[in-house]
C-alpha positions as CSV (number, residue, x, y, z in Angstrom):
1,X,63.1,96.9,53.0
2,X,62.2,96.6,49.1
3,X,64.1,97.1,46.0
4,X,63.8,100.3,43.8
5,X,62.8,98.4,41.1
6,X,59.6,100.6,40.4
7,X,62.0,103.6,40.1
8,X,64.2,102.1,37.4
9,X,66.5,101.5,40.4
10,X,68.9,99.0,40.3
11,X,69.8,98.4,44.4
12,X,68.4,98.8,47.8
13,X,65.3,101.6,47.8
14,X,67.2,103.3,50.6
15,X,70.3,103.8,48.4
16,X,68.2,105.8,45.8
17,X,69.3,109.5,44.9
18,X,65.8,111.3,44.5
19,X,67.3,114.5,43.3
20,X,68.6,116.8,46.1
21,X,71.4,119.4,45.2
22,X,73.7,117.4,47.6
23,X,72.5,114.4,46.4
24,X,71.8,112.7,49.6
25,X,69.7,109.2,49.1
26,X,67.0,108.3,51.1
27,X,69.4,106.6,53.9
28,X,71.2,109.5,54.7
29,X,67.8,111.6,54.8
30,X,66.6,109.4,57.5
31,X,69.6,109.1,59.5
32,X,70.2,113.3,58.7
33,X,66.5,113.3,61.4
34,X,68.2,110.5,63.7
35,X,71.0,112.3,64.4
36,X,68.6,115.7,64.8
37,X,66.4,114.1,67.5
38,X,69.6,112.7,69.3
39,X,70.5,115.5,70.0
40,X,68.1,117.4,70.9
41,X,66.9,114.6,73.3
42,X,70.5,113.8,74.6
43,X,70.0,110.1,73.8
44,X,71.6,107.1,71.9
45,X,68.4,105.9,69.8
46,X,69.0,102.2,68.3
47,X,68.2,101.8,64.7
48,X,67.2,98.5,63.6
49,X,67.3,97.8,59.7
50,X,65.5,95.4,58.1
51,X,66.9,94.1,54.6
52,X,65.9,91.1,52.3
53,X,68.6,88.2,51.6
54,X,68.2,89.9,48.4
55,X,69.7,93.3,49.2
56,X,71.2,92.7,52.8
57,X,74.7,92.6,51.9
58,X,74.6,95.4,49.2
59,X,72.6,97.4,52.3
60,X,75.2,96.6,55.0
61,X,78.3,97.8,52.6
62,X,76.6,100.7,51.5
63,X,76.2,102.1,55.2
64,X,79.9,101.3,55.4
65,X,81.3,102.7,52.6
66,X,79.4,106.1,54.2
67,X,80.6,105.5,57.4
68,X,77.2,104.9,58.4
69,X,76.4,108.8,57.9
70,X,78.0,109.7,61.1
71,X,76.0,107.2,62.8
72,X,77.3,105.4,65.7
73,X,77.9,102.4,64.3
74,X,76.8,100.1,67.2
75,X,73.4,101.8,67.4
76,X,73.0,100.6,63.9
77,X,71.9,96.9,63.3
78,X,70.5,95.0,59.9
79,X,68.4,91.9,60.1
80,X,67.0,90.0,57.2
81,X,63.2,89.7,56.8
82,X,61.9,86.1,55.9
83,X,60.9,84.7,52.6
84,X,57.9,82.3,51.3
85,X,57.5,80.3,48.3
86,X,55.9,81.8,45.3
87,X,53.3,79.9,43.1
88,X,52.5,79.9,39.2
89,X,48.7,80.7,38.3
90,X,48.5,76.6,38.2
91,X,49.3,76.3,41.7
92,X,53.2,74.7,41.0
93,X,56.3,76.2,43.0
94,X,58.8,78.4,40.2
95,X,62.5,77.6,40.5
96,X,64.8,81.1,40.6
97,X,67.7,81.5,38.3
98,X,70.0,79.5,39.9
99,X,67.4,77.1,39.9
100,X,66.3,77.2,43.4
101,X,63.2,77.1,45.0
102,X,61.7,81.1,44.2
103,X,61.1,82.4,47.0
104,X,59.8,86.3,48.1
105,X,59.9,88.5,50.8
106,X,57.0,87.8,52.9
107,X,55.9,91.3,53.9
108,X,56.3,94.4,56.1
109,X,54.1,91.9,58.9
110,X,56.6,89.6,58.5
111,X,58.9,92.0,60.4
112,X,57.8,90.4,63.9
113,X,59.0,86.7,63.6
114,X,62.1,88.5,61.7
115,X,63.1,90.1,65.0
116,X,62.3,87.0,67.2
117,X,64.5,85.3,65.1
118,X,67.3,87.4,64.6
119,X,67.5,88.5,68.7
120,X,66.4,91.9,67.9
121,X,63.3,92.2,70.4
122,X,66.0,90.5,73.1
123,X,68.2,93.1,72.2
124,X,65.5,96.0,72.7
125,X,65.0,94.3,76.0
126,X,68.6,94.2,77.1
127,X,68.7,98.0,75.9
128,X,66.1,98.8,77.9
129,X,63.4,100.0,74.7
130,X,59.7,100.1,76.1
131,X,58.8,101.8,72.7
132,X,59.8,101.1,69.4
133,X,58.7,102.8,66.0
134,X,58.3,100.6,62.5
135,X,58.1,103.2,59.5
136,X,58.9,102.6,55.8
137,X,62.1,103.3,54.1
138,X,60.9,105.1,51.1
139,X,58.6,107.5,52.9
140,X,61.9,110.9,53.3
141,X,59.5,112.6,55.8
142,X,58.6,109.8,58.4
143,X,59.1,110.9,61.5
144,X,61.0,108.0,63.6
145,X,61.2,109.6,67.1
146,X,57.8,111.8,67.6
147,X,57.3,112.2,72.1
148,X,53.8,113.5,71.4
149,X,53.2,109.8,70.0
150,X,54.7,108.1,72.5
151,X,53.0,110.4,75.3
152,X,49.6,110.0,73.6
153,X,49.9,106.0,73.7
154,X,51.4,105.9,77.1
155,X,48.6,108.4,78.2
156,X,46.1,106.1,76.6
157,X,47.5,102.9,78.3
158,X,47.3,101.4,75.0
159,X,50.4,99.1,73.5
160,X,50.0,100.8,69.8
161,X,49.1,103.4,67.9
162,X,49.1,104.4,64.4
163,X,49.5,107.5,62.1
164,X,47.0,108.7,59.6
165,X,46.4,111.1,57.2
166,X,43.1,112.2,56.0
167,X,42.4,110.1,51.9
168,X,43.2,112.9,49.2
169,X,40.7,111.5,46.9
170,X,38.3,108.3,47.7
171,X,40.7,106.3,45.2
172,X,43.6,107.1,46.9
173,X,45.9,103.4,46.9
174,X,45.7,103.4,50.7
175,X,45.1,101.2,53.5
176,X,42.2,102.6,55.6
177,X,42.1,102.2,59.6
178,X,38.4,100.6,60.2
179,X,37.1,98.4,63.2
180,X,36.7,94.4,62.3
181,X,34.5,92.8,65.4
182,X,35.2,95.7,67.6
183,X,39.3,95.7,66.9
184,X,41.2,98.5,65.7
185,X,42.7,96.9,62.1
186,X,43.4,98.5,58.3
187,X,41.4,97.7,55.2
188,X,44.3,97.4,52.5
189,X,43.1,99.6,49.2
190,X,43.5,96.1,47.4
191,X,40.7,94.8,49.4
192,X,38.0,97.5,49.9
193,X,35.2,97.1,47.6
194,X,33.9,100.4,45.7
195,X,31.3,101.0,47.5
196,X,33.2,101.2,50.8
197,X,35.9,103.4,49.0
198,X,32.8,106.4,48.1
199,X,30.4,105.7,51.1
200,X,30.3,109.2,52.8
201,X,28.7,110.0,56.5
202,X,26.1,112.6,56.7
203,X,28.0,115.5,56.4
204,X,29.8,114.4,53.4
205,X,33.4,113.0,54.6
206,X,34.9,109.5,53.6
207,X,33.1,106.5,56.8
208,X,36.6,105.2,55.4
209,X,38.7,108.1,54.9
210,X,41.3,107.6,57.8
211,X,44.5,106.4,55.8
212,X,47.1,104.1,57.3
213,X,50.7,105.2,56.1
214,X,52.7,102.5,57.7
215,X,54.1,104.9,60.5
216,X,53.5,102.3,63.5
217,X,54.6,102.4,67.2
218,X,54.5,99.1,69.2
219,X,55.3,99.1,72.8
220,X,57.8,95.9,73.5
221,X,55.3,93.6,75.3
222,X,53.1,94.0,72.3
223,X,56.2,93.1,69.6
224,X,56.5,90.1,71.8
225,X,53.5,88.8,72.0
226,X,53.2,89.0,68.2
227,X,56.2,87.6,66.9
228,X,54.8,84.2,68.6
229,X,52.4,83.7,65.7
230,X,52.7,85.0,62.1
231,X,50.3,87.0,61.1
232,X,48.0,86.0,58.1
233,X,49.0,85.9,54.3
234,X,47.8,87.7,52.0
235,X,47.8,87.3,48.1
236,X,49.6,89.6,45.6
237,X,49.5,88.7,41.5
238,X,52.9,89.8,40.2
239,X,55.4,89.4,37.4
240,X,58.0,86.9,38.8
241,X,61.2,85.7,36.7
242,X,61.7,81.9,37.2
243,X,63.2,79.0,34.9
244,X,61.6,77.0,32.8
245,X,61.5,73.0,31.8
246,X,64.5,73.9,29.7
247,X,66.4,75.5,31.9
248,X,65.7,79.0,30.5
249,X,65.4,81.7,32.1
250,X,62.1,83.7,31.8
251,X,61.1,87.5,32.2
252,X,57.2,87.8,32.1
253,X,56.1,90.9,30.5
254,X,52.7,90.3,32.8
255,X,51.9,88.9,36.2
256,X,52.8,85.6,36.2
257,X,52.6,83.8,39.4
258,X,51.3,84.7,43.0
259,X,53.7,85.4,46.2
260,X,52.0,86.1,49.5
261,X,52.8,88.5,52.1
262,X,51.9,89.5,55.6
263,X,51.0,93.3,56.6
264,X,51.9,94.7,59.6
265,X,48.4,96.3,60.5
266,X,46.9,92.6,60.6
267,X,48.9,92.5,64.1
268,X,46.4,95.6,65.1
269,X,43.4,93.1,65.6
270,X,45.4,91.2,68.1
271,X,45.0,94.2,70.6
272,X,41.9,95.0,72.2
273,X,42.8,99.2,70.7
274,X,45.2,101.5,70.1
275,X,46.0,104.8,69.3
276,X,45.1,106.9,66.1
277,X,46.8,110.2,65.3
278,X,46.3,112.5,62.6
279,X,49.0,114.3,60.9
280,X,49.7,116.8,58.3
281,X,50.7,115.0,54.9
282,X,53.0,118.2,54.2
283,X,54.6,117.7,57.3
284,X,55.3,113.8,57.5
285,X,54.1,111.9,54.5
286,X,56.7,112.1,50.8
287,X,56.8,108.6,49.5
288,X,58.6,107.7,46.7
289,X,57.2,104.7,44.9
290,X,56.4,105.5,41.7
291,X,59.2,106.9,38.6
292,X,56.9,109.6,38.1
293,X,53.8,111.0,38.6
294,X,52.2,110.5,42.2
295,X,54.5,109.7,45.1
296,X,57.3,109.9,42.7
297,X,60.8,111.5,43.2
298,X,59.9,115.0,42.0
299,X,56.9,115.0,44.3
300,X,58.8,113.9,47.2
301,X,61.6,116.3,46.7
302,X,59.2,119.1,46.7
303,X,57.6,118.3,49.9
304,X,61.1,117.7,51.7
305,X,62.6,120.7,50.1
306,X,59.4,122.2,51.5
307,X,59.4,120.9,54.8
308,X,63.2,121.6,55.3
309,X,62.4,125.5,54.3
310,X,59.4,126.0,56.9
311,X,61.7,124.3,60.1
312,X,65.0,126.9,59.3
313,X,62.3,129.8,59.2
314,X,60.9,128.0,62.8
315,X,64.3,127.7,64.2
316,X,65.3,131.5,62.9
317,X,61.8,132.9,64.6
């Protein structure tokens, strides 16, 4: 789990206020659909939180100034995700303000070895989890416990599946789901050349028009079996503040130095397939990445205020 620093917010991206009349922030959305799904399923379901050494303490305090949201506390556990060395555009390591080695966050596909590390998948064992879903914090609509998913994978005798929305526009800054020497894996938008991105079938839709929005589901022997490797780097040009010869702190005004980071959909290609399934963007995709604009607050708000309107006429009908 990031920082809001994209949103001019200083703090955990889960902490973040994105406008709602009761001002809930994006944590107590998601556990607001936690607590739902408990129950209506009768069930404790185990929520496992993954922070940076960054934000892991601020994180941890927040849910307990809240009182975890009503949450049971001991079905609530943080873990920290692992970090790699960052490099200037000459190839040399950057110290950090303290003038330590600078280091980043090494991913969302980092997550794996974070949970072998820090017991997590032992714990899923011991709790008997044969399913377990891996969504993104800043997406207010993700839908963490879905039984159609689950039912389709199990019926499928797969060990993963994905969610996917169909591309808005061929442009759209999205991983697409594709096939790399006949295993299921994501193109990230970084990656795909042009001509990929507007290359249409014969009836006119997107070849690569199946987006990934981070809305996984692994089944336990597959999480194991993954965190025994890390999965492979890949390379992101950002700005990074470090110190200089002097001992001075600097704040680039342009990307400065390279940090690499692993992506959870690289850990598809490990599995011989998986699931696919399709949803509605209205109904489970609001991201909130951007200040303003696309997948900003004010668009997220609208499709949760949506969303939340549609289910009390359901439940009314």
């Amino acid at each position: 789990m990031g920082n809001g620093t994209r949103l001019g917010h200083n703090g955990p991206k889960g902490t973040f206020d994105f406008g709602l009349e009761n001002h809930k922030t994006i944590f107590e959305v998601l556990c607001d659909s936690l607590k739902e799904a408990c129950q209506k399923y009768e069930v404790s379901i185990p929520w496992y939180i993954m922070t940076s050494k960054q934000n892991n303490q601020e994180t941890i305090e927040f849910f307990e100034k809240n009182n975890y949201f009503g949450y049971k506390k001991e079905d609530i556990t943080f873990f920290k995700q692992g970090e790699l060395p960052v490099l200037n555009e000459q190839g040399k390591l950057l110290l950090d303000k303290e003038g330590k080695l600078n280091e980043a966050a090494d991913g969302h596909g980092g997550i794996f070895t974070a949970m072998r590390k820090n017991g997590i998948i032992e714990d899923m064992k011991q709790r008997g989890i044969k399913w377990a879903f891996f969504g993104p914090v800043d997406n207010v609509l993700v839908k963490m416990v879905d039984p159609i998913f689950v039912g389709l994978c199990e019926e499928k005798n797969v060990l993963a599946g994905g969610k996917s929305l169909v591309k808005a526009y061929p442009e759209e800054k999205v991983g697409v789901f594709c096939k790399k020497q006949g295993r299921p894996s994501v193109v990230e938008y970084t990656e795909i050349t042009k001509e990929m991105t507007e290359k249409t079938d014969e009836i006119g839709n997107l070849v690569y028009g199946e987006s990934h929005i981070n809305c996984n589901l692994f089944h336990i022997k597959a999480i194991e079996e993954i965190s025994k490797d890390k999965l492979p780097y890949h390379i992101a040009h950002k700005k990074i503040e470090y110190m200089n010869q002097e001992g001075k702190i600097e704040k680039p005004e342009k990307p400065n130095a390279y940090k690499f980071e692993s992506f959870i959909f690289d850990a598809f290609e490990q599995l011989e397939d998986m699931v696919i399934l399709r949803v509605k963007r209205e109904e489970e995709f609001a991201p909130i990445k951007n200040a303003e604009g696309q997948d900003s607050p004010e668009t997220a708000r609208k499709l949760y205020e949506d969303f939340i309107v549609k289910n009390a006429k359901i439940k009314e009908s």
